[in-house]
C-alpha positions in Angstrom: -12.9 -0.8 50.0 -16.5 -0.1 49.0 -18.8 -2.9 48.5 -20.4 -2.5 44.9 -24.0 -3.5 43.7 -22.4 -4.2 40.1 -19.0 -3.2 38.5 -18.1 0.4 37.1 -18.0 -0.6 33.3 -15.5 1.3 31.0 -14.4 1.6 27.7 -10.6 2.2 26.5 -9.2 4.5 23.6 -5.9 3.7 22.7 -4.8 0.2 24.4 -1.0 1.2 24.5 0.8 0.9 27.4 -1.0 3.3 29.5 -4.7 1.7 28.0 -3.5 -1.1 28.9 -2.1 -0.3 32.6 -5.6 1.3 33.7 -7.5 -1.2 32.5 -5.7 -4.2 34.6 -7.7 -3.0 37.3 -10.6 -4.6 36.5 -8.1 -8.2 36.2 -7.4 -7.5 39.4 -10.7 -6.6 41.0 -13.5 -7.7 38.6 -16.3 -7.1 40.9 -15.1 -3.0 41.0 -14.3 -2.4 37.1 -15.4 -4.5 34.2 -13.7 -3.0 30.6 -16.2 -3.7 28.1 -15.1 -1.7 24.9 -12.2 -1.2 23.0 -10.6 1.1 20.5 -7.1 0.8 19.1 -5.7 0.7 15.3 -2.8 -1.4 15.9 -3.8 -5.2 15.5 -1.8 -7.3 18.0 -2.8 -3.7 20.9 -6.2 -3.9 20.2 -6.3 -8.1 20.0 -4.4 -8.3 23.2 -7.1 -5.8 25.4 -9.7 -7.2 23.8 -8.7 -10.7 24.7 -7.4 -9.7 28.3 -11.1 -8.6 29.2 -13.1 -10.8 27.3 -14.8 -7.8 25.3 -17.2 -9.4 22.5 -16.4 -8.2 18.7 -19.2 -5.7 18.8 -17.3 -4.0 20.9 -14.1 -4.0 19.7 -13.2 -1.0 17.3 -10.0 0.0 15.2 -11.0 3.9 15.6 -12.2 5.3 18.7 -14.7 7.4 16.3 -16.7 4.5 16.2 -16.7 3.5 19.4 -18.0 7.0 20.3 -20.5 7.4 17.3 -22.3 3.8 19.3 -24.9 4.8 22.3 -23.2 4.9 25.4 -21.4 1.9 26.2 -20.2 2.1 29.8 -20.1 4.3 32.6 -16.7 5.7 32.1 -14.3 6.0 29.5 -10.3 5.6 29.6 -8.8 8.0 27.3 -5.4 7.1 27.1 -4.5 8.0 22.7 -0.9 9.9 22.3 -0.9 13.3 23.8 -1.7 14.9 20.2 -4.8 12.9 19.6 -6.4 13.8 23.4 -8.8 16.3 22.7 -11.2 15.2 19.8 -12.0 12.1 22.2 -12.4 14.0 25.3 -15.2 16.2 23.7 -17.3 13.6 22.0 -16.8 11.4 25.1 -17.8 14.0 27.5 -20.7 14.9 24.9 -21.9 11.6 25.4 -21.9 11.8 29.0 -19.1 9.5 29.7 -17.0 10.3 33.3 -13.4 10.6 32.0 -10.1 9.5 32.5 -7.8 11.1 30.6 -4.2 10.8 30.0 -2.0 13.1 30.6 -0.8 15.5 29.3 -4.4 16.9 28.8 -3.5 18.1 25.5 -0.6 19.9 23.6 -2.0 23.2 23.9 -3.3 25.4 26.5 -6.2 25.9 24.3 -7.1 22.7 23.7 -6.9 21.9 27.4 -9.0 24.7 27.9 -11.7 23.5 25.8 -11.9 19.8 27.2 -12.3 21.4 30.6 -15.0 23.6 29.5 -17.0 21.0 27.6 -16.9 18.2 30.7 -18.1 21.5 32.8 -20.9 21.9 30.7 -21.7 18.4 30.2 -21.0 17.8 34.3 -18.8 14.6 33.7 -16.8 13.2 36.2 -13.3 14.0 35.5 -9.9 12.9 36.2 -6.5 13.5 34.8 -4.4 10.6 35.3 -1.6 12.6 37.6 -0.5 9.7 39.4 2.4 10.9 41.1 -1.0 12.7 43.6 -2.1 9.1 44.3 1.1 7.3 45.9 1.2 6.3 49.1 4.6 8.3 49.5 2.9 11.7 48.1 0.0 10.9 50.3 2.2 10.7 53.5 4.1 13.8 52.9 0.8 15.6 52.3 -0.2 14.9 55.6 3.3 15.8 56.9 3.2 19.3 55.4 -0.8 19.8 56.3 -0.2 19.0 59.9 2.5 21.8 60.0 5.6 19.7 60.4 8.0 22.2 58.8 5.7 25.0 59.7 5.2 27.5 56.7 6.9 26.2 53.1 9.2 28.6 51.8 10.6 26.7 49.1 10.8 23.3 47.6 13.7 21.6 45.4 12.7 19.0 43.2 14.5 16.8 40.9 13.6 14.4 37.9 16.3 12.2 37.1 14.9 10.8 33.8 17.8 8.7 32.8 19.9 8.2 30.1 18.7 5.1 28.3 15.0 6.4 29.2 15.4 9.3 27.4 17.1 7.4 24.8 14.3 5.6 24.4 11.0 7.5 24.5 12.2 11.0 23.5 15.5 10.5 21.4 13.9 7.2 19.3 10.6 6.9 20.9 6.9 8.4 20.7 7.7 12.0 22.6 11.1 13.1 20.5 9.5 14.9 18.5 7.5 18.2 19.6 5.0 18.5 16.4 4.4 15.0 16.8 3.7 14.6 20.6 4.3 17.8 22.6 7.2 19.9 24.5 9.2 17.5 26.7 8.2 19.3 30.1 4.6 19.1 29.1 5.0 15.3 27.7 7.6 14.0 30.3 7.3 16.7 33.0 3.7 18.3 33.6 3.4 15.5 36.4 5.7 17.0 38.3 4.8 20.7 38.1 1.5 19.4 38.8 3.1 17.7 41.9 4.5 20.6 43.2 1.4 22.5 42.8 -0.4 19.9 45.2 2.7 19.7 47.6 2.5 23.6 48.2 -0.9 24.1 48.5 -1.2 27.5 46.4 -1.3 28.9 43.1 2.0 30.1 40.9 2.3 33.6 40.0 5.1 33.7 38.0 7.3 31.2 36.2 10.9 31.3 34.1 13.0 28.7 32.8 15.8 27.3 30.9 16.3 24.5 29.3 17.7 23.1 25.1 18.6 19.9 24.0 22.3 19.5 24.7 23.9 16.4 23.8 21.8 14.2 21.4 22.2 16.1 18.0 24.7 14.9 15.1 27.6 17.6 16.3 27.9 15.3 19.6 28.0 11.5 17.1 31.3 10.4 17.8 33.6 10.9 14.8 35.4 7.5 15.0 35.4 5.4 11.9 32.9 3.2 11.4 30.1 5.2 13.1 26.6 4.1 11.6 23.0 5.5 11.5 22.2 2.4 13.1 23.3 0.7 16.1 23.2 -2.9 14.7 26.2 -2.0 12.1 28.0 0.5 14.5 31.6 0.0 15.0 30.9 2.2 18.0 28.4 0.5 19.0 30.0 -1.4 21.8 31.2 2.1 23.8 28.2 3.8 23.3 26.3 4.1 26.6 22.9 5.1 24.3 23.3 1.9 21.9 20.2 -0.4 21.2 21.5 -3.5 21.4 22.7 -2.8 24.7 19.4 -1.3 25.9 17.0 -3.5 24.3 18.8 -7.1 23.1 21.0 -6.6 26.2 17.6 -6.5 28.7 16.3 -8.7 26.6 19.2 -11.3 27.3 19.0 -11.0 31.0 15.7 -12.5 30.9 13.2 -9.1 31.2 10.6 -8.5 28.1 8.7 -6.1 29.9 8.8 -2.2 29.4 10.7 -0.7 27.5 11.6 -4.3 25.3 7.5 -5.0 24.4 7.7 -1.4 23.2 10.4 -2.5 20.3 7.6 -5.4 19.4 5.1 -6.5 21.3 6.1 -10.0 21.4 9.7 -9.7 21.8 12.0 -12.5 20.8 15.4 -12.5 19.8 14.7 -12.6 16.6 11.7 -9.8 16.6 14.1 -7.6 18.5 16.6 -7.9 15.9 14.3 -7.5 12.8 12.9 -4.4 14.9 16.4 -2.4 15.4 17.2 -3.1 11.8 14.0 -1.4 10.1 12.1 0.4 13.0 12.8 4.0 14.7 14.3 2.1 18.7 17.2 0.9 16.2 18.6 4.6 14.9 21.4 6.4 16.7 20.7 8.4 18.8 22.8 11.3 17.1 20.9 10.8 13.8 17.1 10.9 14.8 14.3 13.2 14.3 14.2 14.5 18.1 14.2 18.2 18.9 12.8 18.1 22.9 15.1 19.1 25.1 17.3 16.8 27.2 17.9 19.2 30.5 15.4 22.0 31.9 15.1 24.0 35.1 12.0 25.7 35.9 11.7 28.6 38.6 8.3 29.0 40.2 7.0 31.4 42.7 3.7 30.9 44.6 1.6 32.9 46.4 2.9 34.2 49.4 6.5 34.3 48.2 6.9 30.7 48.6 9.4 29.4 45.7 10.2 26.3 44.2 12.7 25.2 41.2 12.2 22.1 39.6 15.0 20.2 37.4 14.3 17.7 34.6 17.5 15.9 33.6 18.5 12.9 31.0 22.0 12.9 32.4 21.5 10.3 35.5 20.9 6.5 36.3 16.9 7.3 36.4 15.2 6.5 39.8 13.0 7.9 41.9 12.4 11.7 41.8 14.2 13.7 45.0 12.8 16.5 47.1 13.8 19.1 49.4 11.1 21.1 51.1 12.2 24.0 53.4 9.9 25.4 56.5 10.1 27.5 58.9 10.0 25.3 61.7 11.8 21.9 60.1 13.3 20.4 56.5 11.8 17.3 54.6 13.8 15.0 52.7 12.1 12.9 50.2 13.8 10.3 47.4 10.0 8.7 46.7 9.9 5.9 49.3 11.3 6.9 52.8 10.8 10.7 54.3 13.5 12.3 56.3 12.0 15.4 58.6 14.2 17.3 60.3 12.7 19.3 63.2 14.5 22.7 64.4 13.6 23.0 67.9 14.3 19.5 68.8 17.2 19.3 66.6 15.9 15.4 66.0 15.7 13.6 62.6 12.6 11.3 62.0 12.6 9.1 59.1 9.6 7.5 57.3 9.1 4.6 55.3 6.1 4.8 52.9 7.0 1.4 51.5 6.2 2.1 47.9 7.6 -0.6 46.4 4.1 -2.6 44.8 5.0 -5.7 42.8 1.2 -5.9 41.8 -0.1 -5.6 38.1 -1.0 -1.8 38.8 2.7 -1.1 40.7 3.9 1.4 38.8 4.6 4.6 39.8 5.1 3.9 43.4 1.7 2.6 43.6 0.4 5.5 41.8 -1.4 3.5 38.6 -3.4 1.8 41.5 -4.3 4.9 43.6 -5.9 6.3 40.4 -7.5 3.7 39.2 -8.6 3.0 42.9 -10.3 6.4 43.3 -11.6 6.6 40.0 -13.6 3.8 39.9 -15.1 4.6 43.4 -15.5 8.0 42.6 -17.8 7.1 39.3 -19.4 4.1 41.7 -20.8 7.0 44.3 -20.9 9.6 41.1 -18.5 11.7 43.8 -16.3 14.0 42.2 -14.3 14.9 45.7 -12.2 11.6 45.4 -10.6 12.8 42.6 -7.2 14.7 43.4 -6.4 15.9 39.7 -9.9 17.5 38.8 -10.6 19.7 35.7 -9.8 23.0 37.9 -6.3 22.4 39.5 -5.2 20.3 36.5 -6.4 23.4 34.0 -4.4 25.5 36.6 -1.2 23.1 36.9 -1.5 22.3 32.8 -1.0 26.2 32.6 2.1 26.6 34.4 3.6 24.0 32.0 2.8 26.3 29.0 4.1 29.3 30.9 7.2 27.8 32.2 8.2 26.4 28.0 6.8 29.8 26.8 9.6 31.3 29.3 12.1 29.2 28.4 11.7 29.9 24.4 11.3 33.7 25.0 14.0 34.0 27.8 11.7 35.8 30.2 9.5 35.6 33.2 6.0 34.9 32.6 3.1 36.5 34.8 0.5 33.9 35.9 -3.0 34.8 35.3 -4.1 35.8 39.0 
């Protein structure tokens, strides 16, 4: 690591889960990152941040407005709102001169993304969109695998999220990203990491994208029509065959001694009692047959990059949930990849040589396979040295990888084949 003269300071919008995440990097290395602003209009959220980093009152907001309306605070700003609320905060932070690290997805709309990468171009902010999958250490091994020619030319690539039942349950059946005028499109809220991903993994641009994709299974005509059947899972006769039920997701977890995510998203302070009080009046409580949703719960995506060089990407709820699986076909070998050990098979020496990335990271920032800390790692050393290269997910590629997203749900509404701009 880079000695620093003083801490990178930095200010957070929106101290939910991911605010929250980022900004443990400066718990962990205090003399890299100091967070010394807040902006959050939940109470115990903003309290908790605020508290965490020892951030005086001055600088502790209930609307990120006013933060940005102050003279500049900090060297860098993490943006990290819902995915609607992204793009008033980017511009006035970037007009203010902040370096940026936003969220993603960048926005909901292409346009909007568009314009927060035009105004930090004008402004010349430091950028970063918080891609993490780019920054684990697996993603970083297999990088240098495919760079060094170990399957020879790609020709296509297979990749697979397995979201997982009770995870979609949670945050796109009952949760934040259900809904799409409320958050955004489920491959663009859940998925544009992984298009992204691919992006990186392949090296070129996409040229042309279809897909299909509609939510299947959690709508009323699939609620089970035995008697007794509620709205709610706390006075469901049901309740207790119901893979999808609450109590058995949240109480259940809850009961086996973990309060962590997704329990503290119920209440933030879970006990048995808040739990209970939260699944009998707030939204994690509702069947999942009878809620607002309308994202979709399965999608494929077909790609084609320059060169001929294909991929096809599968988002599914309809699995335990793990890590994400990949198959990457050369010409000269075949990778393997579940997100922790690499399989290469080589053709001429008809040899198989696995690789352990050791992912696993028990540390405050361990999620993602390390990810949340490779980010936050570069970040801050990139805004230190004010050097823009140690940033994988720049305005450019991300504008580029954002795009594919819209073209690949644009597909899948209009059942066609959309044309990448070339």
């Amino acid at each position: 690591m880079t000695t620093f003269a003083r801490p990178v300071t930095a200010i957070v919008a929106g101290a939910g889960g991911r605010g929250t995440t980022y900004a443990l990097y400066a718990s962990e290395h205090p003399d890299r990152l100091r967070i010394v602003g807040v902006a959050e209009p939940r109470d115990w959220y903003r309290e908790n941040l605020a508290n965490t980093h020892d951030i005086p009152a001055g600088a502790v907001f209930t609307d990120w407005r006013e933060m940005a309306a102050q003279p500049r605070m900090a060297d860098a700003v993490i943006i990290a709102t819902q995915d609607a609320m992204h793009t008033e905060p980017a511009l006035a932070f970037a007009e203010k001169g902040y370096a940026i690290l936003l969220e993603k997805p960048m926005a909901p709309t292409q346009e909007e993304c568009e314009k927060i990468v035009a105004a930090v171009k004008k402004n010349g902010n430091l950028f970063a969109v918080c891609h993490v999958m780019r920054y684990t250490t697996y993603t970083q091994a297999l990088k240098k695998l495919l760079d060094e020619g170990a399957v020879g030319d790609i020709i296509s690539i297979q990749h697979l999220e397995p979201v997982g039942f009770w995870h979609q349950a949670h945050s796109f059946v009952r949760g934040n990203w259900r809904n799409t005028t409320e958050s955004s499109f489920m491959l663009l809220a859940k998925s544009c990491h992984d298009l992204d991903w691919l992006r990186y993994m392949v090296g070129q641009s996409c040229t042309a994208v279809s897909s299909f994709g509609a939510l299947r299974h959690f709508t009323r005509a699939q609620k089970p029509v035995e008697a007794g059947a509620a709205l709610r899972c706390l006075d469901c006769a049901f309740e207790d065959r119901c893979p999808y039920s609450a109590v058995r997701i949240y109480i259940g977890t809850f009961n086996r001694g973990y309060a962590g995510w997704p329990v503290n998203v119920v209440t933030p302070d879970p006990s048995l009692e808040s739990l209970t009080e939260a699944l009998r009046t707030g939204p994690y409580g509702r069947c999942v047959y009878e809620c607002d949703n309308d994202v979709v719960d399965n999608q494929v995506v077909n790609l084609e990059f320059a060169g001929g060089r294909t991929g096809v990407f599968t988002m599914t709820a309809f699995n335990k949930a793990g890590h994400r699986k990949t198959r990457i076909f050369g010409t000269r070998g075949e990778i393997y990849g579940d997100g922790e050990k690499i399989q290469l098979y080589d053709f001429l020496t008809d040899s198989t040589r696995e690789i352990d990335t050791n992912s696993s990271d028990a540390s405050i920032l361990g999620g993602h396979g390390g990810g949340d800390y490779g980010l936050m790692e570069r970040f801050v050393e990139a805004v230190a040295n004010n050097d823009q290269s140690l940033i994988l997910s720049g305005a450019d590629e991300s504008l580029e990888t954002h795009r594919m997203v819209f073209a690949a749900e644009r597909a899948r509404v209009n059942r066609c084949v959309v044309e990448m701009p070339r």
